[in-house]
Phi, psi and omega in degrees: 000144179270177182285169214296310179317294218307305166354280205293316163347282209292344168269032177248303169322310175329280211300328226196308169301333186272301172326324175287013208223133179222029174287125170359279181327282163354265189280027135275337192264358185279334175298334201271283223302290166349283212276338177300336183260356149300327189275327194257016183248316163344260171349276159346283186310318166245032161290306189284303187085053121192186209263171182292312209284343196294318178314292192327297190294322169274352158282315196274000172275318171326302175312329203321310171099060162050025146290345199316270214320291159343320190257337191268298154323338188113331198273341180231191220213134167322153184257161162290338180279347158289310198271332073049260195306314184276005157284343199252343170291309159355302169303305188308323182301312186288353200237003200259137184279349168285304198244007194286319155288356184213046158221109198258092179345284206311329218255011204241125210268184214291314164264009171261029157292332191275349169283314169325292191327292162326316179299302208265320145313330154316285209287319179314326217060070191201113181290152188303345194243016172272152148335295161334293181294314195291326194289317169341288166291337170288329185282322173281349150251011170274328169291347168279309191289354179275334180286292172336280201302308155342278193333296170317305183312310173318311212246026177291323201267066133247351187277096184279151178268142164244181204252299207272354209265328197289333200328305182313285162342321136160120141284307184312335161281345181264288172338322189280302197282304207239080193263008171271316180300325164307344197281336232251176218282142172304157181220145214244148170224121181251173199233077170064201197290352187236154175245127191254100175332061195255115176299111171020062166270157168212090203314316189302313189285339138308348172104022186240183172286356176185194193254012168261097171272011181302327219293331196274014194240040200253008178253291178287310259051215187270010182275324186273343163273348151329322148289313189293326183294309173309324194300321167298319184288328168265335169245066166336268209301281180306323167302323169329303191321314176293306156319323170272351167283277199326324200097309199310320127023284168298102116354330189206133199186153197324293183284337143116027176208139175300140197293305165220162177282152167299299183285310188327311167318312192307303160303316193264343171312274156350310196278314173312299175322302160325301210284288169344313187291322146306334168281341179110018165288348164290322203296319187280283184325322188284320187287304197286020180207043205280348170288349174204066229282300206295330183296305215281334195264017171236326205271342164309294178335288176300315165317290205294343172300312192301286195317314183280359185278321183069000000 
């Protein structure tokens, strides 16, 4: 059989590279590629006398180091070698002609995993009372909570920011990044008929466009300000950091503009993020760190803020 790497590759390529490509060549080679992995899971099948996801679920209970039961049970938390297995079974699904189209995680409610299980083990061949199966049912819902949490996230950025409800988020960013200047004499903002009481805020010099910044969240939403206030709030010492590169700060600087805005970076930072998430490039990163799905999408934020800067 080939290795694992190889694997994991050629379905990544399958699942998530070839859809982006629509050029002839592409779908000659997804046909070619396609069907040689079809010829070699044959084969597979009928040497071993069982399907790839059932092999997946006895390799990643192998790996476990004698935790399985425990962790199938409830009392641990997945090995890497568990969490591993339910991303490539994950793949396998998406990619199985039985189930790729008409199984929507997200839509499957808490108590129909063990029917799902059930099913897609029937068609699997992986006996009910194996192991094979509890790690199964254990793999459709952490892949349900992954979905879930997609969904949710999508669908922060339809939730508009507005100056009065957000207000607090931020000040805590102007406080957090710029606390000499927070110091200094109040500044008034009005917002349509009512004026919102901000110790000497100023948007701009955060890196957004006017002195209203809901205005600029009007694509992510509350989901990008939502990272960017963590990010500030919580990575203190680098966002300063970030913040005082950017410029944005200075007002009257050579070009008499900041070398890039600060909050703008943030929203299209968000908008990358977003689009990973739909294409499914998140999916691997998400299963394997699926006990604290909102730590991995914050800590994502900051590295590509940091990172992006050059």
């Amino acid at each position: 059989m080939p290795s694992s790497s190889f694997k994991d590759s050629l379905l990544f390529y399958l699942t998530f590279q070839v859809p982006r490509r629509r050029s002839l060549l592409s779908t000659c080679c997804l046909i070619i590629v396609s069907h040689i992995w079809k010829m070699i899971r044959f084969v597979y099948r009928l040497i071993t006398r069982t399907t790839e996801i059932h092999r997946l679920s006895t390799k990643a209970l192998l790996g476990s180091k004698g935790d399985a039961v425990d962790v199938l049970l409830g009392r641990a938390v997945m090995g890497e070698s568990m969490r591993l297995g339910v991303w490539r079974i994950w793949m396998m699904i998406r990619l199985s002609n039985t189930f790729a189209g008409d199984l929507n995680f997200e839509k499957v409610g808490r108590n129909q995993i063990y029917s799902v299980s059930r099913q897609l083990a029937k068609v699997k061949g992986i006996p009910l009372e194996s192991l094979e199966f509890l790690f199964l049912n254990h793999a459709i819902g952490t892949i349900r909570r992954v979905e879930i949490f997609k969904q949710t996230t999508r669908g922060l950025c339809d939730v508009q920011v507005t100056l009065m409800i957000h207000k607090e988020s931020f000040i805590e960013m102007w406080q957090a990044l710029l606390p000499d200047l927070e110091k200094k004499e109040k500044n008034y903002i009005m917002v349509g008929t009512n004026i919102l009481d901000f110790k000497c805020f100023n948007s701009i010099q955060l890196g957004f466009q006017g002195s209203d910044p809901s205005t600029d969240f009007r694509a992510m939403g509350v989901l990008a300000l939502t990272l960017i206030h963590r990010f500030s709030v919580s990575r203190v010492g680098l966002a300063r950091h970030i913040l005082q590169t950017s410029n944005s700060t200075s007002l009257t600087c050579d070009q008499d503009e900041p070398w890039y805005s600060f909050g703008l970076a943030g929203i299209h930072i968000t908008a990358f993020i977003v689009s990973l998430l739909d294409s499914g490039g998140l999916d691997r990163l998400l299963v394997m760190g699926y006990d604290d799905l909102d730590g991995i999408l914050n800590d994502l934020f900051g590295n590509l803020f940091y990172f992006g800067q050059g």
